[in-house]
N, C-alpha and C positions, 0 to 999 in steps of 0.2 A: 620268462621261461627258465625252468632248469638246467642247466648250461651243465654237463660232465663232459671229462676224455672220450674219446671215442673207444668204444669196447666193443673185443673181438668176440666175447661170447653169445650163443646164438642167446634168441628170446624165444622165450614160452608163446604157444600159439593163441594169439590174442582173442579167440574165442570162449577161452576157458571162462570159467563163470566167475563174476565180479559180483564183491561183497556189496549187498544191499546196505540201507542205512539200519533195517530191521535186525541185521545179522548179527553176530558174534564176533570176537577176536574185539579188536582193538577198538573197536565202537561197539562190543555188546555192551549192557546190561549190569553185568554178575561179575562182573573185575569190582574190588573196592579201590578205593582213594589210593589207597596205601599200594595194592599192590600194581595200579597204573605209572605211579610217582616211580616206583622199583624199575618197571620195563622202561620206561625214560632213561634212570639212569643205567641201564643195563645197555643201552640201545646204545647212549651217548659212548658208553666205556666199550664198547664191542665197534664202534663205527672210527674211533679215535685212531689206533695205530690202522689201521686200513688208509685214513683220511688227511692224516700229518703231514705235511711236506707234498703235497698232491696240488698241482693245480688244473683248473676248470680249464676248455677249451676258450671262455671268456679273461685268464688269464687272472681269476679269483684263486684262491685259497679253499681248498676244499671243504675244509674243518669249519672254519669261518664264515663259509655260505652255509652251511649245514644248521649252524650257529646262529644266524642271522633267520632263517626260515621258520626255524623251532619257535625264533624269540618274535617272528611277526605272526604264527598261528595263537601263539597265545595270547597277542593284542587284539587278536579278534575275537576270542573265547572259546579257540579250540582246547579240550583236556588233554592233559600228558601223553593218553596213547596216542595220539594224534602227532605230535613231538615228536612221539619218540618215534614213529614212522619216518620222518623226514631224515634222520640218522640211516634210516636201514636201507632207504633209495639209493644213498650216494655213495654209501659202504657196496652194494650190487655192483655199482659198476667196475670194483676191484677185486670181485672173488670169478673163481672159474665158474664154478655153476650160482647164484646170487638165488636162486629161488629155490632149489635144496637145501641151500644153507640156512636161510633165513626161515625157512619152514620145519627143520629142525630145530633152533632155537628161539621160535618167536612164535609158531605156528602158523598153518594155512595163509588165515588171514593176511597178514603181515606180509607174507611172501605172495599171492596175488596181488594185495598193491605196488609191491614192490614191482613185479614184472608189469602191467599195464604203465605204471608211470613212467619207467624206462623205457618201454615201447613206443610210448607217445613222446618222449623228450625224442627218440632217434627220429620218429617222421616227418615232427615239428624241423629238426635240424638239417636233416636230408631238404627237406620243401625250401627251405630259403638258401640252400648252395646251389641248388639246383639254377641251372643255367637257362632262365628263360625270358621272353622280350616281355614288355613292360604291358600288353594287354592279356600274354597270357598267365604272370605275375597277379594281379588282378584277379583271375580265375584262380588261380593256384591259395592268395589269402583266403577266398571265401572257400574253397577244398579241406585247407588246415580250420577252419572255423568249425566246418562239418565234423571232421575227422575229431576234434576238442568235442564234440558233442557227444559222438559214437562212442568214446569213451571214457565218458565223463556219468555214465549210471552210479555212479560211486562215489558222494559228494567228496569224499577224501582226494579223489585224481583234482576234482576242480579245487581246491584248497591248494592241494603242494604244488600245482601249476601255478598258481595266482599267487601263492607266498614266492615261490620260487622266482618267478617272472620281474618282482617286486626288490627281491634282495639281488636280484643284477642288474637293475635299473640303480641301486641306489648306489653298489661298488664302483658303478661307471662316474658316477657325481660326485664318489667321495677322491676315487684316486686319481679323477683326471684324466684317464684311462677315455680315449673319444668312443662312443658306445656306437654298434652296426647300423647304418641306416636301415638296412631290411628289420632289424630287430628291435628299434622302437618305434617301426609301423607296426607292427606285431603285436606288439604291445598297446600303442593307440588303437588298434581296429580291432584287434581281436578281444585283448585279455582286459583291456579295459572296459568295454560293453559287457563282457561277460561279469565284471565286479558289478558294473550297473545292473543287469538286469535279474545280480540274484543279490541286490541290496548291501554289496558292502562296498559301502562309501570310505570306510578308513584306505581301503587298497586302488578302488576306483579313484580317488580323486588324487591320492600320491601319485599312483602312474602318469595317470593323465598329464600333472605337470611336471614329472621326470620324461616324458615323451615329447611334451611339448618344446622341454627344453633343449634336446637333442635333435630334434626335426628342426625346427623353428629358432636357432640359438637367438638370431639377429631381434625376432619380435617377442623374444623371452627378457632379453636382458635390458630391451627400450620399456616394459611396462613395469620388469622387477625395479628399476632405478627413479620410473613414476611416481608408484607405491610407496617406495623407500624413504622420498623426499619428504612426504607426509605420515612416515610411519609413528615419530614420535607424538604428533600432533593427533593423528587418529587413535592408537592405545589411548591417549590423556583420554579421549572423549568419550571413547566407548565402555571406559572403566567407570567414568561420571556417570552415564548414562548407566548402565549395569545396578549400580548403587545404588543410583534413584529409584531406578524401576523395582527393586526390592524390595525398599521399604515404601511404594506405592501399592505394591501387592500386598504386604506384610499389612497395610494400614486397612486395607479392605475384608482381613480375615483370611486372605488365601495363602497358605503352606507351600512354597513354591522356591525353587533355585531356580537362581539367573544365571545364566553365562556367556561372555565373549563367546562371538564366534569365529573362527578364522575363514575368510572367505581366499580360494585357491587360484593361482594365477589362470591355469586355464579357464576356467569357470570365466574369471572377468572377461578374458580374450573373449572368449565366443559370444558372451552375451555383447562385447561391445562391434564384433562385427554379423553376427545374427540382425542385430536390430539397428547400424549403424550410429554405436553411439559412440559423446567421446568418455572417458576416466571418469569425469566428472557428474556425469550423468547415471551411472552403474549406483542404482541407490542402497543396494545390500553390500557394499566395501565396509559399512559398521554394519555390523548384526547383533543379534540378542538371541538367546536361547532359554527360553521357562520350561522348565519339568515340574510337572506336577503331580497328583496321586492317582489321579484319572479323567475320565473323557469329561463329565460336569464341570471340574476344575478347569478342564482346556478353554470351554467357552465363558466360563467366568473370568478368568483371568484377561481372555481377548477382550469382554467389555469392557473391565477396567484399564486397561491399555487402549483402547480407546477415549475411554473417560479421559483419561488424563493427557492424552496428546493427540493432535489432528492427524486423523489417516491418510494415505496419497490414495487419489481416488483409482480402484482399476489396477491395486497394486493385492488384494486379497485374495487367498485360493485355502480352501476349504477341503483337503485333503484326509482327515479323517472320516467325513461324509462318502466319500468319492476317493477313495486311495488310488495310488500308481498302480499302474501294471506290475510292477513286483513286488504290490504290498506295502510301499513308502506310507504313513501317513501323518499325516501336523498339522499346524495350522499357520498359515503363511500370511502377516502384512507387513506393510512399508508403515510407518509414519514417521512424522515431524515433531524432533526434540529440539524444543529450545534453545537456544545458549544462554549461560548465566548471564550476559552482559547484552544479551540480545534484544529486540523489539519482537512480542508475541507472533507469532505465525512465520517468522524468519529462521524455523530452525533447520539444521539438517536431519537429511531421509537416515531412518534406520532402521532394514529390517528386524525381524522378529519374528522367531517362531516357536510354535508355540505345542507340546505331545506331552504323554505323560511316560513312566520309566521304561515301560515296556515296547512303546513306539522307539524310544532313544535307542533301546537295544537295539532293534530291530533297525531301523534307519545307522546306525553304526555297523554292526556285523551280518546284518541281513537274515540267508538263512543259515550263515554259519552260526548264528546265535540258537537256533534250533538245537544245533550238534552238540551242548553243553549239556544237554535232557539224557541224549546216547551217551555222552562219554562217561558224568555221571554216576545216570545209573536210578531208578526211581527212589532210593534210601537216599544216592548221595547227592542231590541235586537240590540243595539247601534244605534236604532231610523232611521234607513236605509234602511232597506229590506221592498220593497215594497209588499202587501198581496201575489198575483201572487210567487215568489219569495220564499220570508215565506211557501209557502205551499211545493213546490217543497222540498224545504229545508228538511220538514220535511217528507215528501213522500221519500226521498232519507235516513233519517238516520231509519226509520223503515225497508225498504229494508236493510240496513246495517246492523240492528241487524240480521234480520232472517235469511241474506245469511251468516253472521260468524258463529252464533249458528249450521245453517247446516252443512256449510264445518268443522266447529268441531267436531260433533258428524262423518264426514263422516271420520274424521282424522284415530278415532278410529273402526271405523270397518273396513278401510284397514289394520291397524296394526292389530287387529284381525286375517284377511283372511292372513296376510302372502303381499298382494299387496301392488302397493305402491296408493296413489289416484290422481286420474287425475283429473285436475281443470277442464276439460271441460265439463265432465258427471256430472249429477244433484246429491247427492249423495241421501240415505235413508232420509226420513223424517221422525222425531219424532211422526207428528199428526197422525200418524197409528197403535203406542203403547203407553199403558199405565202401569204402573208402582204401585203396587198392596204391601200390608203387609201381610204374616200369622201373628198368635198370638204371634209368636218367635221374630219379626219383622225381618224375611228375606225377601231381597224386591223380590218380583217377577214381572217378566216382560208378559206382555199379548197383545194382540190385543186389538187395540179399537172395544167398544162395548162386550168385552168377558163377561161372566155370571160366577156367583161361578161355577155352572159343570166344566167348559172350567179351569177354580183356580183348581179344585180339582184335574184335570186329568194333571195337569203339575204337580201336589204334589206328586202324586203315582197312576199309573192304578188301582192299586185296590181302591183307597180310592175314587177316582171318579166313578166305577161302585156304589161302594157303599153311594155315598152319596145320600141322602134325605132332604137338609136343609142348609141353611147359615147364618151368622154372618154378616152383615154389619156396623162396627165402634159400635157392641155388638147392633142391630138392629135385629129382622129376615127379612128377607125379601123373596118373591118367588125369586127362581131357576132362573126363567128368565131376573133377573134384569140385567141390565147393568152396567156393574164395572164402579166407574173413578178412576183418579191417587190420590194414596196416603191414600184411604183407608183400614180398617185393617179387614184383610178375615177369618172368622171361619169358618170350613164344620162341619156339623152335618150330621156324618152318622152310616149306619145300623150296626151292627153285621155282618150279611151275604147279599145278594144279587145281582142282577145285576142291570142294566139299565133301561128304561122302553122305548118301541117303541116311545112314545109321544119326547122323546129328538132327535129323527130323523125328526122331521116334523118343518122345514125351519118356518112354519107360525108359528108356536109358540114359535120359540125362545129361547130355553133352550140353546143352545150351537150354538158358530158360529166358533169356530176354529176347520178347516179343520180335524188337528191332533186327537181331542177331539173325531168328527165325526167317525174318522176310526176304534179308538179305542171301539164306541159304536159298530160299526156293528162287528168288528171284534168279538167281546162278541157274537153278535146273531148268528153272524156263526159256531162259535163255538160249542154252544147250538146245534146248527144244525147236526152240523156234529156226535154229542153225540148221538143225536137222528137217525141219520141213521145208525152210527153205531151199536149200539145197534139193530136195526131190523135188522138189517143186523146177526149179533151174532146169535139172535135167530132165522132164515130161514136156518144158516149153523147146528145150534146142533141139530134143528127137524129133517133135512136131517140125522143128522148123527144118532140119535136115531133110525128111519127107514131103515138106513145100519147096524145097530147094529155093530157101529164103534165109538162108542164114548170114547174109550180108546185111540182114535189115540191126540196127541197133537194139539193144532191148529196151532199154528205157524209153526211146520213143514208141517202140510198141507199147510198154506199160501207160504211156501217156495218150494214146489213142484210146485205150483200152480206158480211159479216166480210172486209172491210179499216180501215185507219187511219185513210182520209183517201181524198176523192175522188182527188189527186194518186196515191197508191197502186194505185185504181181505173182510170183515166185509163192508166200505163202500162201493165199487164198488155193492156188494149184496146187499145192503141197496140200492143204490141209480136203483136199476134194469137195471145195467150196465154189471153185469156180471151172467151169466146163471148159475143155480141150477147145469146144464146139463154137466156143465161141474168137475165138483166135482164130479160126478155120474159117468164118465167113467173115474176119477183116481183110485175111490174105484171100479168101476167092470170094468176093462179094457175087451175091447171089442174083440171077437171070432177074428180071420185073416178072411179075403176078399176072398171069394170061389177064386177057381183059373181062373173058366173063367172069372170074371170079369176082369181079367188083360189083357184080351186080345180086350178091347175096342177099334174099329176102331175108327179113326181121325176122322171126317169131320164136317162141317159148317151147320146146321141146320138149318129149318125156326126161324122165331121170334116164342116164345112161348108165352103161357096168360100171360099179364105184361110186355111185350115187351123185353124180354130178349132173345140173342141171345147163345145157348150153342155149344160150341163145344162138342162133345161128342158122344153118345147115339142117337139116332133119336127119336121123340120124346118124348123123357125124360120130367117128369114133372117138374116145378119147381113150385116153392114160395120163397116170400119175408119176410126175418128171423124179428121174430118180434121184437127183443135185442137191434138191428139196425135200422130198417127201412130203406133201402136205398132206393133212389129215381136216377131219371137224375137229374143232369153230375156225380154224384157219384160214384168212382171207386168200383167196385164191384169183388166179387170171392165165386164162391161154392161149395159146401160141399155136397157130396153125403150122403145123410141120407138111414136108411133104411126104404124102405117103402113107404116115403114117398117124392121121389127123389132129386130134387137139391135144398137147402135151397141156396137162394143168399145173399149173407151178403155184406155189407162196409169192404174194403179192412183193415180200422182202426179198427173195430171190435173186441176188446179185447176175446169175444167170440169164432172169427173164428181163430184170431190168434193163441190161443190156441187149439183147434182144429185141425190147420194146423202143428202146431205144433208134435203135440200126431200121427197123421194119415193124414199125407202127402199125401200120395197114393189117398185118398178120393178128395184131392181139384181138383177140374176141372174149366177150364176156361169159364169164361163168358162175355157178353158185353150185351149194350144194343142196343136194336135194333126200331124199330118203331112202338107203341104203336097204334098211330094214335091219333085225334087229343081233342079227349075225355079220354084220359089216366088220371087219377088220382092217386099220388102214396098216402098210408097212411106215416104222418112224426110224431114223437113225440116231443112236446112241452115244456120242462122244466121253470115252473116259481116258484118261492121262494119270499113274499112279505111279510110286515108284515098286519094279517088279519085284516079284515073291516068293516062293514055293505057294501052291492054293490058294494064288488072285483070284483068277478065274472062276473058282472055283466059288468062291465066297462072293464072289459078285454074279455070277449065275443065282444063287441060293437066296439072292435079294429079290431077283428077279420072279422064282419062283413063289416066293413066301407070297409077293404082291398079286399073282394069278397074271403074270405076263408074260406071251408067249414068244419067246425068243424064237427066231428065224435065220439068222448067219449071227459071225462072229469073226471080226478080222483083225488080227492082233499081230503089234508090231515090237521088240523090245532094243530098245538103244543103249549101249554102254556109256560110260562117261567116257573124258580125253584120255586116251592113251591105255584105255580098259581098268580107269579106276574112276574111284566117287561111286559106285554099283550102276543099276542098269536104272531106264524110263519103259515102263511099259505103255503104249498109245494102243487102244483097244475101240474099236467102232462096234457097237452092236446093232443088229437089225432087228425089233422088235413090233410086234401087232396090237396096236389100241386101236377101241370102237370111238373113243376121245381124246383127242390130244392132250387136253386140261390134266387128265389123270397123271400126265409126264412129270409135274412139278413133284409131286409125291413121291416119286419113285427115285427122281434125281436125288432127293434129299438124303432118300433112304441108302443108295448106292454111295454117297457122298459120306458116309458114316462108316464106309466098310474101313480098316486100319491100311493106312498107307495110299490111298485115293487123295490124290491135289486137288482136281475138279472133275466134274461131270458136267457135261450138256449137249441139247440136242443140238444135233446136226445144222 
């Protein structure tokens, strides 16, 4: 990682637009040779007295890491302006304003990367001071992994990250200097996968074992002294070897370089406990590398290399066929080289692989090798590539970065989920999250576009009801703002409170994640249901007051009554679901049934008023219970009342059920029968919205549109706590359908009107 002082000047807001690989400035086009080579040296001499006598908060040399960066992008084949960028990052961190300046004297360009890379050096550095226990540590790497993502559209941030990362890894091994345990996990987990999986193995495979040796000192220094003991014995062999195979190839017509290859201390480690082997067993410790002219020549060359030595069986992989997921391709075997003094088939294993120039580049610098087409230039990129050509070129290595950085990030949320990932599904894309600091700097992860609400309600439900106010990089800002990556999130909020209805209304923006959403209305229902409970509470203690019963407990009345819990009781009564009437014949249980009513004849009666058919009585009066409402197709059953004869209730009727319940004998069958064709049934309406100027009004206007003739209307509107959070409007309408069925339609329709929670019938 980029290791600077800590600087007090603010940063550019990290949304501003970051240079494509397509673009201009230091990776266009239209710069020549010459005058890239000049902003190098103009960068170097402009960065110098800034950077002299300066040291890093890793306790480098400023000039020197600067030095050290420039001199590992150009091992990997990035051009001068590329260099000479690494100069103008570290100089930023020593001017007051660092992206004015640099934008006068370098332009735009230059100074957009300058500000993202510095941005991301402070989040990276916040994230691992940051004070947190070892599972949410854990969370926090894969956060910064993310966050390296979000701002890595600019293959230049992932270059001076990775060079950077590299030249502090190496100051720590040169001077001795014991290098941060968070900081060469950092480095293992994060920045070294990321050399892997956008193919540069020169920086992948140094990290990995400058990591290794800082984590691990103890199982570094027992396999380097392994190696050591047969170092001079294995160079002899693998340079015999080398020789021979040269002029084995040479004798067969194929144009071919051989080379040692150095095989890296991590690399053995893992392979020797991946597969539990010992040292001696690791058959690529010799290696060989053939480059040739092209892919013909790769598999000519591999049968003469077989010609001439015995393969290990089970040890070939065929990578230019079948490449890596970032493009790797070669061709991979084991065999058995002789010894001169040896007995035929007794030699040792030694890999071999086998690519032509262009794979070599690419398996060395990966897609950084792309970046020499940009930096270039289609004249100056060995003066060949016609413009046509040149473009494509480059159209192909910005597709390269963005489809590795994807299938990286998709790496890890399969290992997440448990799955393994499938190359052929598209995976997540980062452009959908953003990547946020509290004050603590714990990174938090958000939706694009999220507001501080949407921050606060991932912090703590409660501290997002109660918030009132944000921090933006120690900014206020409104509520509604839209977050970007890597800013740092204060909430200022209340003592007590809730929400306010205005964060429900899509136009204005307060909150746009779904989660945030549920969590507000969930509050207002809640409120809600306090508020029906409570009337509810007091409809049952008057009742009880006028039974001069108010000694009896409630809960066991709620439990006679088969509910949970008075609060249970308390709603249904609150929401006029459940009858006074029926509490009234627990406390005065009702005289027995004269006896000649028991002796009701059967039979099938006409349709009565309301079009109800009874079996029963002849004609017995009836009516339609008002608790209920039922209508047609609705299952129905009634209740002999006194007096006043057959109430017909909805079969679901919590009313009747109990009732049926209590006095069995009473229920009589009913059906419906044919009203004709001006029947109207009355149905109750349940709406819950939060209140308006012209609710009513617009929810009548639905009503109308649908040819439904509304008959009462009884509207109730609640404030929030302490008369804020705005008010709940609770509206029951009484309306007349010939079909109950048609209610679905209409609920929908009401359910559409702005600012309506739910609708349903009674």
């Amino acid at each position: 990682m980029k290791t600077e002082p800590q600087a007090p000047q603010a940063v550019p807001h990290p949304s501003a637009p970051i240079v494509a690989l397509t673009g201009s400035g230091p990776g266009g086009a239209a710069d020549s040779a010459e005058a890239e080579h000049a902003a190098l040296q103009r960068a170097r001499a402009f960065a110098e007295p800034l950077l002299t006598g300066r040291l890093l908060d890793t306790g480098e040399d400023a000039l020197a890491h600067a030095d050290g960066v420039a001199d590992i992008l150009q091992a990997i084949g990035a051009g001068p302006g590329m260099r000479a960028a690494a100069y103008l990052v570290y100089a930023g961190d020593f001017l007051q304003k660092p992206e004015e300046v640099v934008a006068k004297a370098f332009g735009e360009s230059y100074a957009g990367l300058v500000a993202h890379t510095r941005k991301l050096v402070q989040i990276q550095r916040a994230a691992r001071e940051a004070q947190v226990e070892a599972e949410q540590r854990a969370q926090q790497t894969e956060r910064v992994r993310k966050m390296l993502l979000a701002f890595s559209r600019d293959l230049r941030v992932v270059l001076l990250r990775l060079a950077s990362r590299l030249q502090t890894l190496r100051w720590h091994a040169a001077s001795k200097v014991p290098c941060p345990q968070l900081l060469a996990q950092e480095s293992q987990q994060v920045f070294a996968p990321l050399a892997n999986r956008l193919g540069i193995w020169q920086i992948k495979w140094e990290m990995e074992d400058l990591a290794f040796r800082f984590l691990q000192p103890a199982e570094y220094k027992r396999l380097a002294q392994a190696l050591a003991e047969k170092r001079l014995q294995r160079e002899t062999g693998i340079e015999a070897a080398r020789g021979r195979l040269q002029a084995e190839l040479a004798a067969a017509g194929i144009d071919a370089q051989v080379q040692g290859r150095p095989k890296h201390l991590y690399s053995i480690w893992k392979k020797m406990q991946g597969k539990g082997l010992a040292l001696d067993r690791v058959f690529d410790l010799r290696a060989l590398r053939i480059i040739v002219a092209d892919v013909p020549a790769c598999y000519a060359a591999l049968s003469r290399v077989h010609e001439c030595h015995r393969p290990v069986p089970g040890e070939y992989d065929d990578y230019i066929a079948r490449p890596k997921s970032n493009g790797y391709q070669s061709l991979h075997t084991v065999v058995l080289f002789d010894e001169p003094d040896g007995a035929a088939g007794s030699g040792r294993p030694v890999e071999v692989q086998i690519r032509t120039a262009a794979m070599h580049e690419h398996a060395e610098h990966g897609v950084a090798a792309h970046w020499a087409y940009k930096e270039a230039g289609a004249k100056g990129y060995a003066g060949v590539l016609a413009a046509g050509e040149f473009e494509e070129r480059v159209a192909e290595a910005r597709k390269a970065v963005l489809r590795q950085l994807l299938a990286w990030e998709r790496e890890f949320v399969d290992q997440r989920a448990g799955q393994t990932s499938d190359p052929g599904v598209a995976g997540p894309s980062f452009e959908d999250r953003i990547y946020v600091f509290t004050p603590q700097a714990t990174v938090i992860e958000l939706g694009a576009g999220a507001t501080p609400i949407d921050f606060a309600y991932v912090l703590h439900t409660d501290l997002g009801h109660r918030c009132r106010g944000a921090r933006v990089d120690g900014v206020m800002v409104p509520l509604n703002t839209a977050l970007a990556n890597g800013q740092t999130v204060e909430v200022v909020a209340a003592k007590e409170g809730g929400p306010s209805l205005d964060w429900l209304n899509a136009e204005l923006g307060y909150i746009r994640s779904p989660r945030s959403k549920a969590k507000v209305r969930a509050w207002f229902n809640a409120q809600a249901m306090q508020t029906t409970i409570a009337r509810g509470r007091e409809l049952v203690e008057k009742l009880l007051q006028r039974e001069g019963r108010t000694a009896i407990k409630l809960d066991d009345l709620a439990a006679q009554l088969g509910f949970k819990g008075a609060d249970a009781l308390f709603e249904v009564v609150g929401k006029d679901e459940f009858s006074l009437r029926n509490i009234e014949l627990l406390l005065r249980p009702a005289p027995a049934v004269p006896a000649e009513d028991d002796g009701i004849h059967l039979k099938r009666t006409r349709a009565t008023e309301g079009g109800v058919l009874v079996v029963g009585v002849e004609s017995l009066l009836t009516q339609l219970a008002r608790c209920c409402r039922p209508a047609p197709p609705d299952a129905i059953g009634g209740y002999v009342t006194r007096g006043k004869g057959v109430a017909i209730h909805r079969s679901t009727c919590p009313n009747f059920r109990h009732m049926a319940e209590r006095t069995p004998e009473r229920v009589i069958a009913v059906a419906w029968g044919d009203a004709g064709d001006n029947a109207a049934y009355p149905v109750d309406v349940v709406v819950e919205a939060a209140d308006r100027s012209g609710l009513l009004r617009d929810i009548s206007e639905v009503f109308a549109k649908d040819k439904v003739n509304v008959t009462g209307v009884h509207t109730q509107s609640v404030k929030g706590p302490g008369g804020k959070g705005g008010s709940t409007a609770y509206m029951t309408f009484t309306v007349e359908l010939a079909d109950a069925t048609r209610l679905n339609a209409v609920l929908r329709a009401v359910a559409q009107v702005p600012g309506i929670r739910h609708a349903r019938r009674r």
